[in-house]
N, C-alpha and C positions, 0 to 999 in steps of 0.2 A: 504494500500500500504506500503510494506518495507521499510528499507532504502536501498536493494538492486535495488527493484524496481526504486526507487527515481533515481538513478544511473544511471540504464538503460538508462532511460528515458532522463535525463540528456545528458548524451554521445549519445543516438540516436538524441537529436536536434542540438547538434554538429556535426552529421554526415553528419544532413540536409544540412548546411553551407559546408562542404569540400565537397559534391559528386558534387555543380553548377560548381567547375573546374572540376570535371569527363570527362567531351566531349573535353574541350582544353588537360588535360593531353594524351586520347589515340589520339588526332589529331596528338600531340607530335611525340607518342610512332611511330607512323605508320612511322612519317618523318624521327624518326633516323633511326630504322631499314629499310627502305627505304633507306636512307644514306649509313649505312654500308655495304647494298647489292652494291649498285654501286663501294665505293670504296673498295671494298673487303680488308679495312685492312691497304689501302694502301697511301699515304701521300696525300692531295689535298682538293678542296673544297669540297667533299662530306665527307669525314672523318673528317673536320671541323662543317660541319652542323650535321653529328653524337654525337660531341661532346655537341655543342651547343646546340641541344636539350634535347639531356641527363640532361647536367645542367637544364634547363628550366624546364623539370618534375621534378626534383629534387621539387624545389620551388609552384610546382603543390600540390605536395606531401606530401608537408613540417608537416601535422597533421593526413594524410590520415592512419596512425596506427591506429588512436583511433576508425575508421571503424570495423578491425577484431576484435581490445580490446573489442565492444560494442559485435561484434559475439558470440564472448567467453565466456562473461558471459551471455549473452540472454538464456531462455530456448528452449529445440530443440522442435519439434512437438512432440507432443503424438504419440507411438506406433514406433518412432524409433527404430530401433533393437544399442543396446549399442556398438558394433561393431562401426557401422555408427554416432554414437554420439561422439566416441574418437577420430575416426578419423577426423571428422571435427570439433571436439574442436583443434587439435594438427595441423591442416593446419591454421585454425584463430592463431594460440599463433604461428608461427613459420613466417606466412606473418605480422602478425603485428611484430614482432621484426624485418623482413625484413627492413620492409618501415620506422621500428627507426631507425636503424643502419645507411640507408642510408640517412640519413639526415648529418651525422659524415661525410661520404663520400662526401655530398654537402660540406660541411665547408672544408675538404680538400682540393678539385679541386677547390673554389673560391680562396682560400691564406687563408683563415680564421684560420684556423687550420696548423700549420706548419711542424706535425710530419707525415714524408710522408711514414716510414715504417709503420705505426701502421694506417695509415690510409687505407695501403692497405690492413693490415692484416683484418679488420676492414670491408674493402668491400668484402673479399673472403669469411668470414662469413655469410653474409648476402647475401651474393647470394646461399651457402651454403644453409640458411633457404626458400632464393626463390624455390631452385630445393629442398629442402623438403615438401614446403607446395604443390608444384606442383604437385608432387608424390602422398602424403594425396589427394589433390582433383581429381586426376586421379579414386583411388579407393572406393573416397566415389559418385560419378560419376558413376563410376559402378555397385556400392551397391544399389543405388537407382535407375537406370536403372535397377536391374534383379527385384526388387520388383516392379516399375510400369508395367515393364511386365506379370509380373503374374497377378496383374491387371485387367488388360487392359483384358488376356483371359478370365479371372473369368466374366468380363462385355461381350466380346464376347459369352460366352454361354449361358448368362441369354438373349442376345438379337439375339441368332441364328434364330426367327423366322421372325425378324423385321428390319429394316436400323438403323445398328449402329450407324450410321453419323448422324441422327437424334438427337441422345441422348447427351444431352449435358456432362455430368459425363464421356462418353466414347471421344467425344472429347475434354475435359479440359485435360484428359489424356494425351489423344495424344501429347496434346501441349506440355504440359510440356514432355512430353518423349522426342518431336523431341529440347528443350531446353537444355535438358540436354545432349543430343547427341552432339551439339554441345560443349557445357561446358567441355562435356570427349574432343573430338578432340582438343580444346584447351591447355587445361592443358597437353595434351600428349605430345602437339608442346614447351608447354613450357617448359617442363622437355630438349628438345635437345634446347632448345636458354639457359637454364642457363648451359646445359654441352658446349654449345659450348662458350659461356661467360666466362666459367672456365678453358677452356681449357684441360677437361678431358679427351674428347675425341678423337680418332684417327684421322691421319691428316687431312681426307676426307672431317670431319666438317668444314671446313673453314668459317674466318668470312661472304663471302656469300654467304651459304649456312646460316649462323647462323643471318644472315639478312633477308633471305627469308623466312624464319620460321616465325622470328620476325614480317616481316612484314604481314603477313600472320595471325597471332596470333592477332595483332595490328587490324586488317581490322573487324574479328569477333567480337573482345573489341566494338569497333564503332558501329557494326552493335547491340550488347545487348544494347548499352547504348542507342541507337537509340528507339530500341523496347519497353525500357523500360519505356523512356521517352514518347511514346506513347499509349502503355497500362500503363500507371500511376497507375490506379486504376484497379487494377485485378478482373472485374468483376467475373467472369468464376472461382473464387474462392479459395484459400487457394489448400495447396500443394496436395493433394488427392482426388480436384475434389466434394471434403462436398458441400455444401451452407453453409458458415456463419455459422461453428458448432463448439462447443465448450464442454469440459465435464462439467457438472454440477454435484457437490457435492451433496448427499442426506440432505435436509432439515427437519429437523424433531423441531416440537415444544412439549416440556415436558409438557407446561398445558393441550393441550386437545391430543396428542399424535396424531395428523393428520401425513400423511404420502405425502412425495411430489413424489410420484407417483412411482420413480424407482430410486433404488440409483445408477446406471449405467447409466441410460441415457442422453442423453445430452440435450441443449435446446433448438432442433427442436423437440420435444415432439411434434407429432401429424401433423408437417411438411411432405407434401407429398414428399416422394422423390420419383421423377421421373422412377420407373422399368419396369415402363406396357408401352407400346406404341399404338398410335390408331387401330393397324393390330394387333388384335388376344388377345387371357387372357391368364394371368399367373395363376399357379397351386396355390391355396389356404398352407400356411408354413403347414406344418406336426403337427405342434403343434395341428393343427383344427381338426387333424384324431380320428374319434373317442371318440368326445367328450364325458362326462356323465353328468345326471342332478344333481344339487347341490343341495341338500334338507336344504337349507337356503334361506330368505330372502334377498333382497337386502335394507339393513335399513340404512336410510339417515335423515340429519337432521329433514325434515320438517313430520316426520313419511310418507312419501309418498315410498310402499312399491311396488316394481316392483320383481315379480316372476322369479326363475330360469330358464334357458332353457333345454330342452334337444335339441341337435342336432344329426340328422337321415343322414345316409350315412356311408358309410367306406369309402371315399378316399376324396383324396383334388383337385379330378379334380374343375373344374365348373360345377353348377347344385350341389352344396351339398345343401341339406334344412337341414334349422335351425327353429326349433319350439320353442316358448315360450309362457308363458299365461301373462296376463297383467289385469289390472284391479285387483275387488277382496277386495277394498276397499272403505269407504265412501259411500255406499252403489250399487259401480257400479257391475255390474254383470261380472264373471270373462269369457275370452274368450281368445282360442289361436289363437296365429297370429305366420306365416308363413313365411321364408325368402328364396329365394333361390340367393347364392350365385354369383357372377358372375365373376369380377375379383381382384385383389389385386392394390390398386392404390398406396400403402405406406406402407413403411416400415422402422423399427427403431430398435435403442435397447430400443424401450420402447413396442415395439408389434406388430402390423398391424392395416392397416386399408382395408377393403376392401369393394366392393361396391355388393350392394344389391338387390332384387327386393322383395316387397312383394308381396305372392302368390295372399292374400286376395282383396287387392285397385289396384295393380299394382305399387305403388310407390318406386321410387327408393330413397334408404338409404344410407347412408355410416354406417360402423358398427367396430368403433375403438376396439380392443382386447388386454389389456393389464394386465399383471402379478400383480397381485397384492397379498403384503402381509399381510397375513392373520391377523397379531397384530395390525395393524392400520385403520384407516378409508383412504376413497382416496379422497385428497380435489380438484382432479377436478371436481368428482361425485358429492362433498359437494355443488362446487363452480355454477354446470352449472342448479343444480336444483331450483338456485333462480333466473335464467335467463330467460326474457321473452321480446326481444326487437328486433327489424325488423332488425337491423346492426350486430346480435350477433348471430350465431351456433344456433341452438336448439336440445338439448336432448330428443326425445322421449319416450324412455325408456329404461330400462337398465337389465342385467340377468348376472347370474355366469354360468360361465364353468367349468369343470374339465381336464385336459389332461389325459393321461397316468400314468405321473409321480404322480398323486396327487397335482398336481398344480394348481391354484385357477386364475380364470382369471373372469377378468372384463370386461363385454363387452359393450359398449355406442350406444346403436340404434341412429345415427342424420342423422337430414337432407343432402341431398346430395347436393353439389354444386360443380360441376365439373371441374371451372378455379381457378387458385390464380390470386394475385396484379401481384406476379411475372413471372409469363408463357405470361401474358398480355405483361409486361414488356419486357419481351428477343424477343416474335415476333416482335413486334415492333424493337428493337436491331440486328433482323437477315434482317428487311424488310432495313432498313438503314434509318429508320425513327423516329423520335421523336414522342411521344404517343402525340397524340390529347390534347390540355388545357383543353379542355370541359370535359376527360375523367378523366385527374389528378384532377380536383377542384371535381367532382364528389365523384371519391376514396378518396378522403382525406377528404370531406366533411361526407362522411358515417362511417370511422374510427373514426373520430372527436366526432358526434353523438351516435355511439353507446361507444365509452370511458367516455360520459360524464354519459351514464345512468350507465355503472357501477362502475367511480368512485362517483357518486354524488346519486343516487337514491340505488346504490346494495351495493356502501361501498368497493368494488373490484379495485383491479391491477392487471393488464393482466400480467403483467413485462416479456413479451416476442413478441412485435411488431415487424413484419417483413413482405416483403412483402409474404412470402411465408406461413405465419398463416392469411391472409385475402382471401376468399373466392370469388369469381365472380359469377354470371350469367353471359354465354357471350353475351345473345342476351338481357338482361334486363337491365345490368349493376348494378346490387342489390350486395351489399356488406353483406357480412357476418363477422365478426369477430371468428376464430376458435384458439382451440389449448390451452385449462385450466390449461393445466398442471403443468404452473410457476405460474399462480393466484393465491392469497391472500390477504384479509381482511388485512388490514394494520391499524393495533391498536396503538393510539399514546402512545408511551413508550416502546415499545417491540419492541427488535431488532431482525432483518431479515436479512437473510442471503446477503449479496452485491455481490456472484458471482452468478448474474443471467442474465439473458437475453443476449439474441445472441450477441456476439459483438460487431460489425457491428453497430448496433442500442442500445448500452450500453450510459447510461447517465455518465457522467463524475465523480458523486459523487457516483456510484457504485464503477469508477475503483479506485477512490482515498478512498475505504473503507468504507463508507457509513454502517453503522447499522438500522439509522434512518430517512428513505428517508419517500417519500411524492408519489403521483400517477404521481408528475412530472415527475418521471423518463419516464414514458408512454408517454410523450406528447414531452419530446427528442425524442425516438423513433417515433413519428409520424414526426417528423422535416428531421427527417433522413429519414424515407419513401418517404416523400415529396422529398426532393434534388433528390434522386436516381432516380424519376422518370423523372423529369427536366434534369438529366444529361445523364441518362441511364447507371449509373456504380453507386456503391457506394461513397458515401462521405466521410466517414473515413473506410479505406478499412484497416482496423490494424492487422497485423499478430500473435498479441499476444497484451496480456492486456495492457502492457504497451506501446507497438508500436501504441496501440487505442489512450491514450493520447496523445503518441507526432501528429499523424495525424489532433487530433482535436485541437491542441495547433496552429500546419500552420495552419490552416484556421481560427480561432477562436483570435490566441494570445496567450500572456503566461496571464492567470488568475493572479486577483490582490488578495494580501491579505486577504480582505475582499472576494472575492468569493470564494477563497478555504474554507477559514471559513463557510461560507453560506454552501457548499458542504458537507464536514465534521469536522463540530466543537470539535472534539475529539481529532485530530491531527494534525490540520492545520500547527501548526509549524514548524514541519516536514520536509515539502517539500520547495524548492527553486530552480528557475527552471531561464536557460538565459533568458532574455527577448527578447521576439518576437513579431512584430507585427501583428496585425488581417489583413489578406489577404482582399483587399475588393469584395464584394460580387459580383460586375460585372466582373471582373476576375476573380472569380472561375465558374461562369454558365458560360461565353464568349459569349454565344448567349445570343441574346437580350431579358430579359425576362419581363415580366409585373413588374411596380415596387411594385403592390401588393403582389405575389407571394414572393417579395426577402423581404420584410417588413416582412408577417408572419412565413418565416422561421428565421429570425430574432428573431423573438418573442418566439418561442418553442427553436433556437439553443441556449439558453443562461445559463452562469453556474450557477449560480444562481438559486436553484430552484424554488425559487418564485417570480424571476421576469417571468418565462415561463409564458405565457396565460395559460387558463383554456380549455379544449377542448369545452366547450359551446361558452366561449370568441374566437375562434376559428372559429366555425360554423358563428358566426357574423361578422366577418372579410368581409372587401369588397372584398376579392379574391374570394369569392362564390357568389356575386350579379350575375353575369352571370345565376346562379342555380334559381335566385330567379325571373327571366324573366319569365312573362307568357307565350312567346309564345318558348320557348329555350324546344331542342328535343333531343332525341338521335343522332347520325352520321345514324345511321341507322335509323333514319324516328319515331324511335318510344317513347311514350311518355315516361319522364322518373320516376326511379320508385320514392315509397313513400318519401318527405324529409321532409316536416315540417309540419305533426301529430305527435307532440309532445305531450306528455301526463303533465298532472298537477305535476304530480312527476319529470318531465326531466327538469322542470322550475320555480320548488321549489327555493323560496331565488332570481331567476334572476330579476334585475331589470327591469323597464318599457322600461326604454330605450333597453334595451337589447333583450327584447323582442320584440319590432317596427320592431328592426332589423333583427331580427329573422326570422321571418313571414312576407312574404311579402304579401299586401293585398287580391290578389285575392285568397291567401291560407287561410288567417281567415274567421270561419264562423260567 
């Protein structure tokens, strides 16, 4: 972390502080302008309560600059057009010099200040910068209104065959389009209350008219700050409608030259995004057309050699077959197997994924396709061939493509599992219900499990937990953990890259720079799965890296010396942050929740990364005794899946006691 970042961060926890007078200041706003509309101008009690309130926001206001200051220097989203990034850097620098200046103006109209020419010169300025930043936000309002519209069509023709309104990406859009529609109407209104404030314009504007406006303006103010205060936590996600996406820098290590998959894509690497709907298949990318066979091996660590494919069809409807051979080594006899294609469930800038059926068994597959470069190895491939565990994806087998261009693609035969945590999560979210306890202790009981056999038996870090890389049965409830593409073997001494995993679910000593982290950072991210599903929104819903901080700073505290050290012992110095206290944890669930459940998110939220539990220490947590009831079932009646066939290896090194606990008796044989 910078010391720009440090700043940020800084000035965003200040901001925390000055927006709780946000609701009194536009209550304010509404009663002058309200004021001014009655008396139009004119001497009496309502041009008094005009004044009075004026003053009164004034004192509202008194720091509310350091709000756009923090705008200013924040970074804009990725893929802004620079048009749209000046201009609303120059509306931030033009209202926060507003709301300083007017503070000169407060100290005038008190007596405080006594030079009453320069104090008015002083307020005409500054309303000057109001009706500039007004103007700025009218047009970057629009700039960003003509691109969600484009949008929004690009998503209506991909889903012309199916209910839009279905799709959640199509309506997070919407939202925000119809947010910002207002935003523009706003700002239009205010550009005529600073002309009529300044008196620039023609007689007609009178003050009320230039109160109606006002008031008018004021009423919208109310109704954001309203909405915002109630979507708090922006489930429905970041300005564009992503889930929880971020770019990720390409990682590369010079010892053995492994390659992290795609230097483009970001860290929903293998994250279904939502494009197919249950009515009807999407056409297989183009890139599929026409595949050729690669006359190379697929050579992976453990010499285990899976053969290229060729794929048979010219076009990318559904129904293309994919042929490849398997076997062929160790003495198995080589044989082809058969795929026909079906629909496309995902898509990224890392590839596709799309779903399968084999000719041969009938079984359906998912079948990840991603680009891969020819000079490195691919350590998801590295990572999933030493995977063999009931909570974990499995890799089948694996073959090269070719396209058109000579392009070299990797293709991962796995098993299919057709819900995430998260689609679980939002039905529930659209039903206006809280997910079943029995079905959280469950999911987090199987992330838990299969985290520990890969950090403790395989040596592995997912470093990319979310709900949307956990896989479902929906009728079994079997969890799968997917999505390899940030995993890595974490060697003590070598450092690893710290911008990783979604951020949403980012451990705290990534954002403050971490080199040399631990698999805790994994078991943050399970604490943050956990909340989210207890809440139904995210827990630290951060707009940016350092917005992630200040989010987990309210609920958490301002971290003490010794755990930023703990965090990152490289620079802890660095940083110095106000002090804040830890939000307590029955105010932040508000419903009444097990005081188990608020204990073990306790135990994984901590900064510290070695006071976090272990995800074994985890599994044994009394928040899963429910799981370990002989007679405890599914909701749906059925029994539930595999939890404690542990193998000798998942329970290497655990104590006896931990073990009692573990297994409950009717489970030991």
């Amino acid at each position: 972390m910078s010391t720009l970042d440090a700043t940020r961060a800084e000035l965003a926890l200040l901001v925390l502080y000055l927006n709780k007078a946000e609701a009194r200041d536009k209550i304010c706003r509404a009663i002058q302008y309200g004021s001014k509309f009655l008396s139009d101008g004119q001497p009496g009690t309502a041009q008094n309560v005009d004044k009075s309130t004026s003053l009164a926001r004034k004192v509202f206001r008194l720091f509310k600059f350091v709000n756009d200051l923090h705008g200013l220097i924040s970074p804009t989203p990725q893929g802004t057009p620079l048009p749209l990034i000046l201009l609303g850097k120059s509306k931030n620098a033009l209202l926060s010099t507003f709301l300083f200046l007017d503070q000169f103006v407060w100290l005038g109209r008190s007596g405080i200040y006594q030079n009453k020419e320069r104090i008015e010169l002083i307020g005409r300025i500054s309303l000057f910068c109001w009706l500039g930043s007004s103007v700025f936000s009218t047009l970057v309002e629009l700039g960003e209104l003509g691109r969600l519209s484009a949008s929004i069509k690009n998503i209506e023709k991909e889903l012309k065959n199916s209910n839009k309104y279905d799709n959640d990406q199509y309506r997070a859009k919407l939202k925000t389009s119809n947010e910002r529609t207002l935003a523009l109407i706003k700002a239009g209104m205010d550009i005529v209350v600073a002309v009529g404030l300044l008196q620039l314009a023609p007689k007609k504007v009178t003050p009320r008219v230039t109160g109606a406006f006002g008031f008018i303006t004021s009423l919208i103010s109310c109704y954001q700050v309203g909405d915002s205060i109630t979507n708090n936590k922006k489930f429905d996600q970041e300005n564009e409608g992503k889930v929880n996406e971020e770019t990720n820098p390409v990682e590369r290590d010079d010892k053995d030259q492994e390659q992290h998959v795609d230097a483009s894509r970001e860290t929903t690497v293998g994250t279904i995004v939502e494009t197919t709907e249950k009515s009807g298949y999407v056409q297989l990318p183009k890139e599929s057309n026409e595949m050729k066979i690669r006359d190379e091996k697929c050579k992976i660590n453990n010499d285990k050699d899976m053969e290229t494919g060729v794929v048979n069809g010219n076009g990318t409807e559904t129904g293309q077959i994919i042929t490849t051979t398997i076997g062929g080594r160790d003495g198995q006899p080589k044989k082809k197997i058969s795929y026909m294609a079906e629909r496309v469930v995902g898509t990224g800038s890392f590839g596709v994924v799309y779903q399968a059926k084999c000719l041969e068994t009938g079984e359906e597959v998912a079948i990840k396709k991603v680009l891969q470069d020819k000079r490195y190895k691919n350590r998801e491939l590295q990572v999933m061939v030493m995977l063999d565990h009931t909570n974990v994806l499995k890799l089948k087998h694996c073959f090269y493509s070719t396209a058109d261009k000579d392009e070299l693609y990797l293709n991962l035969v796995l098993e299919y599992v057709p819900e995430t945590v998260y689609r679980v999560s939002k039905h529930y979210i659209r039903m206006h219900q809280s997910m079943p306890i029995l079905l959280v202790q469950l999911y987090i009981y199987q992330i838990c499990r299969g985290l520990n056999y890969m950090h403790h038996v395989i040596g592995v870090c997912h470093r990319d937990i979310k709900p949307q890389n956990l896989l479902v049965n929906p009728q079994s409830h079997h969890l799968k953990i997917c999505d390899f593409g940030s995993a890595k073997k974490l060697v003590p001494g070598e450092p690893n890259i710290s911008y990783i995993c979604s951020r949403y679910y980012r451990a705290p000593e990534l954002i403050f720079g971490a080199t040399e982290y631990t698999t805790a950072i994994d078991i943050w991210s399970v604490g943050c799965v956990l909340a989210e599903l207890l809440l139904g929104q995210p827990m630290f819903p951060g707009e940016s890296g350092v917005d992630q901080l200040v989010e987990i700073i309210k609920i958490l505290g301002t971290p003490t010396r010794e755990e930023i050290r703990c965090m990152n012992p490289n620079n802890y110095n660095e940083f110095k942050f106000p002090q804040i206290k830890a939000h307590p944890w029955h105010k932040v669930f508000r419903k009444r929740m097990p005081p188990e459940v608020v204990d073990l998110i306790s135990r994984m939220l901590q900064y510290s990364p070695n006071l976090r539990c272990t995800a074994l220490e985890a599994c044994a947590h009394p928040f899963f005794d429910d799981l370990r009831d002989p007679k405890v079932s599914l909701p749906n009646g059925r029994a539930m899946p595999p939890l404690f066939d542990f193998t000798p290896q998942e329970l290497a090194d655990a104590p006896d006691e931990l073990r009692q606990r573990l297994i409950p008796e009717h489970a030991r044989s």
